[in-house]
C-alpha positions, 0 to 999 in steps of 0.5 A: 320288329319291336316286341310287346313284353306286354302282349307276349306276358299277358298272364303276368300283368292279368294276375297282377292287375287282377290282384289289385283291383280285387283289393282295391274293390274290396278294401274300397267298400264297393263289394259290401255295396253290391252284396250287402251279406258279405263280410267285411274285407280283411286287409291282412287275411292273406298276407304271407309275411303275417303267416311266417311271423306267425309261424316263427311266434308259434315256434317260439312262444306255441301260440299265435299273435294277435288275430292271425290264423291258419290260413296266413301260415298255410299262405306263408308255407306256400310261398316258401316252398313257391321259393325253394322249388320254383322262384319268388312267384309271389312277388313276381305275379301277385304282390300288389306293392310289386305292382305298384312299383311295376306302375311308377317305373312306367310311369316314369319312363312314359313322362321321359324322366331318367331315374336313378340307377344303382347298379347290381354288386355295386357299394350302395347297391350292397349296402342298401341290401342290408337294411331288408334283413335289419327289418326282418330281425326286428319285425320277427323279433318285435312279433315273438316277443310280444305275440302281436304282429308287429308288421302291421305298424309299418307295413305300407300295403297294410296302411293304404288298405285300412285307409291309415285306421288299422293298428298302425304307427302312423309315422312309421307308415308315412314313411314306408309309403313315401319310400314305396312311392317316391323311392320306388319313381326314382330307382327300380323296384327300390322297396322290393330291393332294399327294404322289403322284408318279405324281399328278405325272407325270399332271398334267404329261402332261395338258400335254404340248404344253408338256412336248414344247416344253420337251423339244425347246428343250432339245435344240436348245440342246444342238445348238447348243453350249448343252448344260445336264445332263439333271437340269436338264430334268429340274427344268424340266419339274416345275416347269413342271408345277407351275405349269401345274396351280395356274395353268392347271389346264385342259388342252384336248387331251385327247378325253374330259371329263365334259360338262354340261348346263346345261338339265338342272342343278338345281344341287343340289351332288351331283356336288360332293359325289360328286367324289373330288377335290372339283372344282367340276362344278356351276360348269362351263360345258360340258365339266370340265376340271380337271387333276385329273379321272380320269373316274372316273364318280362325278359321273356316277353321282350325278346325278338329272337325267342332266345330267351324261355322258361326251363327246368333245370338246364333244359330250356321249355317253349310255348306252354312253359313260359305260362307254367310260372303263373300256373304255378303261382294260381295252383299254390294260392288256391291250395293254400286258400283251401287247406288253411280254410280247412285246418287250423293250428291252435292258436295257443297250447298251453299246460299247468299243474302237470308235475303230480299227474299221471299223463295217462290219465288225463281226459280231454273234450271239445267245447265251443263255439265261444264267440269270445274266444277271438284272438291270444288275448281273449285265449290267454284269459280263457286259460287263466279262467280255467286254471282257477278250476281244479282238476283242469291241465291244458287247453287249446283254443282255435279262433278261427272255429272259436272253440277249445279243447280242455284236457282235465282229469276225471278223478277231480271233475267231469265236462259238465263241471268245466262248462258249469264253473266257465259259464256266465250267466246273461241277461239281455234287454231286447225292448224297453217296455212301455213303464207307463203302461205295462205292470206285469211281463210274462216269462217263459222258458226254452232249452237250447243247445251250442249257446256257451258264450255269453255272446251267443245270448245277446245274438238270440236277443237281437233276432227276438227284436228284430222278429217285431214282436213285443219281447223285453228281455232273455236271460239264461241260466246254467244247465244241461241243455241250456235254461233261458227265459224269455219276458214278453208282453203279456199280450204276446203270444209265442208258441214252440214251433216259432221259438224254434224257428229263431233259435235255428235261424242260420244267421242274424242279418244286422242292419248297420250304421251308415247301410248294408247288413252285418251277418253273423252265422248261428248255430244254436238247436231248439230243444224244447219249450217248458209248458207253462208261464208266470208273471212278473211285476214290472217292477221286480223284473226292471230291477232284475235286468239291471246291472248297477255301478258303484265306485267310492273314492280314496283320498289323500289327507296329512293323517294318509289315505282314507276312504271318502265315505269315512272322511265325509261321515256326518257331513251334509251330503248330496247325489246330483242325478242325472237320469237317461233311459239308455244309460245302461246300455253297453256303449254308456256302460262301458265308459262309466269307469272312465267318468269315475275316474275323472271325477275322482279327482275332486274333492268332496266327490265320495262316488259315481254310481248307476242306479234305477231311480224312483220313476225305474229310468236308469240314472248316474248319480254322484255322491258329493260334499262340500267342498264340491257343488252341483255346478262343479260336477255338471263342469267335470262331466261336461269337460270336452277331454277328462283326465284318466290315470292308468298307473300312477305314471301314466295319466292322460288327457283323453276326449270325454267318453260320455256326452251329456246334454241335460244338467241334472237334478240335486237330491240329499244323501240319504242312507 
């Protein structure tokens, strides 16, 4: 009677489709549907390759690419030790481009199409398995060098789950796609095979006692002054990975295998047929060993004769053990989820201006969270913040936690210092107040703790609008514990016992374009509120919370370069205003160097600028002679793509930052 590989390997398929299906509900949106207060799915938070490229960058460069964390390595770790004690479990039982692959060779046999077979140990066969490892060379090498995950530019699961909108290169990733789906339909498991650098990485690790030995010579021989570039290990371990799987192909230290029977084989094929990857079982004497076994069950599942089963070692293990590979798989997943949701590496260490210090001396604290502290970027300008601080020698920084720890000297400056000369103030617009009506505001003061970063400031800013009440602004200032003052209607009341239920609220529910709610979690304390209140002219407090903007031009002239204002001195001048009330908000604000940079490049523009105007409405205004008009300064601003210049080689045309609707007034230059 024909067995069901299906049925008989049911644990297999409900941890593959299960996979899949979470990805697919979470990537879909359809989770942020039904509960609203969940963050946003991360295609890439658990992707094991990231974690071994970000492994090998930290061991490369002490530092972590570009938003990876802990829990990648942790994942990354577990799926190499997965390899060397057990199997590749990983792309055996969850990999969701296994699966995919697993569904197009169904498919394809279901409509009766005959795929294309290339034989195990064949030329092409050998040939093909070459190109995984060139990948592997080139995505580590790409990502060390760079401190970005490379990967991503390519990486067809990454792809599809952004929707083709992630940090991809987008020929790169139709072309890996297209290789998964089409390549995939034709021949067995053709990415998993042939391009897959995890695949690559896998197989090595099946090896590790060589990759271990290969590692060790290379480090002695930097011991000994014959130190050689960590790519060209890095190149001697593909290599040596490629040539143990087409010549070898038989690790011998791993503790699982599928083990056989000869007195029970019948030698009907089946198992043959079933194998995902087209291994010869039938011809094995004892227990599989080729390097591309995931022990995925199939062989298992298919054969009548119950010749076939999960074993440790040579010993082959009935019943329960053909489960014990999917528990396995469960058990590491969820060890690797909790300890890197636990631990984090930092994801950079660096040190300065230690050569005249005693090491023993040196102090260090914690500071955090600093909600800008997000990635190696906003890390590496962290540090080079803190290296303009005298008495300051290392840092680390743990984005996950978004904090840092500082090591400092005491004989030159303490923490509060640190935290004095790091920190920016902020000021925050909550409501636009009613100019027409309100002449005065009303300024309080509260103290809080856990608010260093200016993001934090903004966070309490949105809470106050969104508790309704008639609030216009915060601001804070430098102190310990940390000065803000709120400015309110003069009417509006607010008393210490509610000032601190906004400040230790948990989270900031956000409400988003398009539905649902973003939801930020807080941590601030409420210390106390200063008795006492002032009042503020409108008018001093609209121009205290306005930040302006001010570029002047250069311009090239037969004598060389010289200042616009210099050239134009003396000549009829104009500023052609355009005013908006919400042109100082952050969206138009942020663009504003984008528009002065295409407009500096007509003649007779002098600068742009973001000023209040007489009526106190926010207005960007443009310094101007002849020969430019009016006319020509609505054209430029109006234009559907402006002209940025970067660098001197790098000019684009890029579409306009900024959409203008209403043309704008002329007034004279005055002084």
């Amino acid at each position: 009677m024909k067995t069901s590989p299906t049925k008989k390997n049911w644990v297999r398929y409900l941890l593959q489709w299960g996979t899949l299906l979470a990805i697919i509900v979470f990537v879909t949106g359809l989770v942020k549907a039904l509960f609203p207060k969940m963050e946003p799915a991360d295609p890439e938070a658990f992707c094991p390759l990231g974690g071994l490229q970000a492994l090998a960058t930290y061991g490369v460069r002490g530092s972590l690419p570009c938003s990876m964390s802990s829990l990648q390595i942790i994942l990354g770790i577990c799926l190499a030790a997965a390899v060397v004690l057990f199997s590749k479990l990983f792309c055996g039982y969850l990999c969701p481009v296994g699966t995919v692959q697993d569904l197009l060779m169904k498919l394809r046999k279901a409509i009766g199409l005959k795929g294309i077979r290339i034989k195990n140990g064949s030329v092409g066969d050998k040939i093909l398995r070459i190109v995984k490892y060139l990948l592997v060379f080139w995505l580590f090498y790409m990502t060390a060098t760079a401190s970005e995950l490379f990967c991503k530019h390519l990486d067809p699961y990454y792809a599809v789950a952004t929707g083709f909108k992630g940090e991809i290169t987008l020929w790169m990733a139709i072309v890996t796609v297209s290789l998964v789906v089409l390549g995939s339909f034709l021949v067995d498991m053709f990415w998993c095979r042939y391009l897959c650098p995890l695949g690559a990485i896998s197989n090595s690790l099946k090896f590790w006692a060589w990759m271990l030995g290969l590692g060790a010579l290379w480090y002695v021989l930097g011991l000994i002054g014959l130190a050689t570039p960590w790519w060209v290990l890095l190149g001697v371990l593909c290599l040596a990975g490629y040539i143990l799987e087409i010549f070898c192909g038989k690790p011998k230290l791993q503790l699982l295998h599928i083990i056989k029977d000869d007195s029970r084989c019948s030698g009907c094929g089946l198992c043959n047929r079933e194998c995902p990857y087209g291994i010869d079982i039938a011809g094995a004497q004892g227990k599989v060993t080729c390097v591309d076994c995931t022990l995925c069950g199939q062989c298992v599942g298919a054969c009548s004769k119950d010749a076939l089963a999960v074993g440790v070692c040579d010993k082959a293990k009935g019943g329960f053990w053909k489960y014990v590979p999917a528990i396995i798989t469960v058990v590491l997943l969820v060890a690797g989820i909790w300890i890197g949701s636990n631990v984090e590496l930092p994801t950079i260490s660096e040190e300065w201006n230690m050569e005249n210090v005693d090491a023993g001396s040196l102090k260090s604290f914690d500071m955090g969270p600093l909600r800008s502290v997000k990635c190696f970027s906003s890390s590496m300008a962290f540090k080079g913040k803190l290296t303009q601080i005298p008495g300051t020698h290392a840092v680390k920084t743990y984005v996950g936690k978004h904090r840092v720890h500082i090591t400092y000297d005491p004989a030159v400056t303490s923490p509060e210092k640190i935290q004095e000369a790091i920190f920016v103030p902020t000021r925050f617009k909550v409501n636009q107040p009613a100019l027409d009506s309100v002449t005065q505001v009303k300024k309080v003061t509260i103290h809080t703790e856990y608010m260093p970063d200016r993001m934090d400031l903004n966070n309490f800013g949105m809470q106050l609008r969104l508790s309704g009440k008639k609030i216009y602004g915060v601001e804070s200032q430098f102190s310990c514990p940390l000065t803000v003052h709120v400015y309110m209607d003069p009417e509006e009341e607010a008393d210490a016992a509610w000032f601190k239920e906004m400040v230790q609220k948990k989270t900031l529910e956000m409400p988003v374009h398009g539905g649902g709610v973003k939801v930020t979690k807080l941590g601030f304390k409420f210390v106390d509120m200063v008795p006492g209140e002032e009042f503020v002219p409108i008018d001093e407090y609209v121009h205290h919370m306005f930040t302006p903007f001010k570029a002047e031009y250069n311009g090239k002239y037969d004598d060389g370069i010289k200042k616009r204002v210099l050239v134009y001195e003396g000549k009829p001048q104009f500023i052609y205003e355009v005013a908006n009330p919400g042109y100082d908000k952050p969206i138009i604000t942020r663009n504003l160097p984008f528009l002065s940079n295409h407009l500096s490049k007509e003649e007779g523009v002098i600068g742009t600028y973001l000023n209040l105007n007489e009526d106190l409405v926010p207005a960007i205004q443009v310094r101007f002679a002849a020969p430019c008009t009016a006319d020509r300064i609505w054209e430029l601003m109006t234009m559907e793509t402006w002209t940025i210049t970067y660098k001197n080689d790098d000019v684009r045309e890029e579409g306009a930052k900024i959409a203008f609707k209403t043309p704008g007034v002329v007034k004279p230059y005055n002084k």
